[in-house]
Each structure stands twice: as C-alpha cells, then as structure tokens.
C-alpha positions in Angstrom: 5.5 -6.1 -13.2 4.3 -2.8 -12.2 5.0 -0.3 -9.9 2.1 1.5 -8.4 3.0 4.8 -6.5 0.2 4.9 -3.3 -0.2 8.0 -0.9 -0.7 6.7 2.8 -1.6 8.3 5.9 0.9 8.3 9.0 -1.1 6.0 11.3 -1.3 3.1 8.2 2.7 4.0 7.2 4.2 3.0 10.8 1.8 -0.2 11.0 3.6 -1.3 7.7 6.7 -0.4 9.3 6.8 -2.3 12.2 5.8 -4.9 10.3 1.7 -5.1 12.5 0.1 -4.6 9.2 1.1 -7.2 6.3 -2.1 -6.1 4.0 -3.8 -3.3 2.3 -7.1 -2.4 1.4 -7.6 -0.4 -2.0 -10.2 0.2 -4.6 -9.1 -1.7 -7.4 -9.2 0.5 -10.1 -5.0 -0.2 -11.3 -5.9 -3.8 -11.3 -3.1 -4.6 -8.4 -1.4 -8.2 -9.3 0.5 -11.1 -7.5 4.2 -10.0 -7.9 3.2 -6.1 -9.0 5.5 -3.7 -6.4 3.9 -0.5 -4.1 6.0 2.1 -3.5 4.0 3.9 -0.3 4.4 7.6 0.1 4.4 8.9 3.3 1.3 12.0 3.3 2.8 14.8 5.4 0.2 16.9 7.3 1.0 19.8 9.2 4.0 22.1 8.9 6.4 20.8 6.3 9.6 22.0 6.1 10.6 23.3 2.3 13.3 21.0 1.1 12.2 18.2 3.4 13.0 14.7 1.7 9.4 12.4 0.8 9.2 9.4 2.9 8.8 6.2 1.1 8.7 2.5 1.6 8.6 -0.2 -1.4 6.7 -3.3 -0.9 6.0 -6.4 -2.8 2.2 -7.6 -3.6 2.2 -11.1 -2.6 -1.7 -12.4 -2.5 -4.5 -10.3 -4.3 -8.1 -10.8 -2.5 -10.3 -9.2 -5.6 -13.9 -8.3 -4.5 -17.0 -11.3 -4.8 -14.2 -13.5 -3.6 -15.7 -13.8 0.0 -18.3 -11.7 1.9 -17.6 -8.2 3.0 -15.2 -6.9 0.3 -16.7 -3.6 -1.3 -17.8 -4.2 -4.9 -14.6 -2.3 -7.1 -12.2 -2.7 -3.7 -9.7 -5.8 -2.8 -7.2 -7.0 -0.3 -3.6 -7.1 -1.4 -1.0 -9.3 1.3 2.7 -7.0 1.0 6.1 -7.8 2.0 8.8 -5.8 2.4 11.4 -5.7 -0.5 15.0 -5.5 1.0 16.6 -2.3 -0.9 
C-alpha cells in the first residue's frame, strides 16, 4: 500500500468533503492502485497566515479506471473511486 500525497484546489477539496464528489481524475504517472491511500492537501491561495496549520483529508482508492478502458479517458490519465478513511 502506498500513500500518495496530492495537492488540490479549494473548489475540488469541499466537493470531497461533503461527500458530492466520490472520484478523482489524475494523470497516472504514480501508478494509483485498488487499496493505495491519498492524503489530499488543501492548496491555500491568497493571504496565508505564517504558522497556519496545512489542511488535509486521507482517502482510500477504491476502483482504478486506467486510460483505453472506455472512451474519453486521456491517454496517461485515469479515474480513481475514494472513500473516506475514518481517522
């Protein structure tokens, strides 16, 4: 199992939040796999206050959708399902 540490912008972090957004789409260039975990990193634009703790989230990769699998996924991209891993 591997952990693979992803930045992610605000409007993608509170869709995973709430729990609206139960995939990701990501070049494929770790080679993502069924059971691997995603620790998403909040990206902080604007003022940042110095000292201010990093927002993160750890998921688990539960279904891996590689490209040439169907139509319409980017050559070198796939489709990972995620679920939330209770911490």
């Amino acid at each position: 199992m591997t952990t693979h540490v992803l930045k992610i912008e605000r409007r993608w972090w509170d869709a995973i939040r709430d729990g609206s957004k139960t995939f990701e789409v990501r070049r494929n260039d770790r080679n993502y796999q069924r059971g691997d975990r995603v620790q998403f990193q909040l990206i902080l634009t604007g003022p940042v206050v110095m000292g201010a703790p990093i927002e993160f989230e750890i998921y688990e990769i539960t279904y891996v959708l590689p490209s040439g699998a169907i139509p319409g996924i980017e050559h070198g991209y796939c489709v990972f399902g995620i679920k939330e891993i209770e911490q």
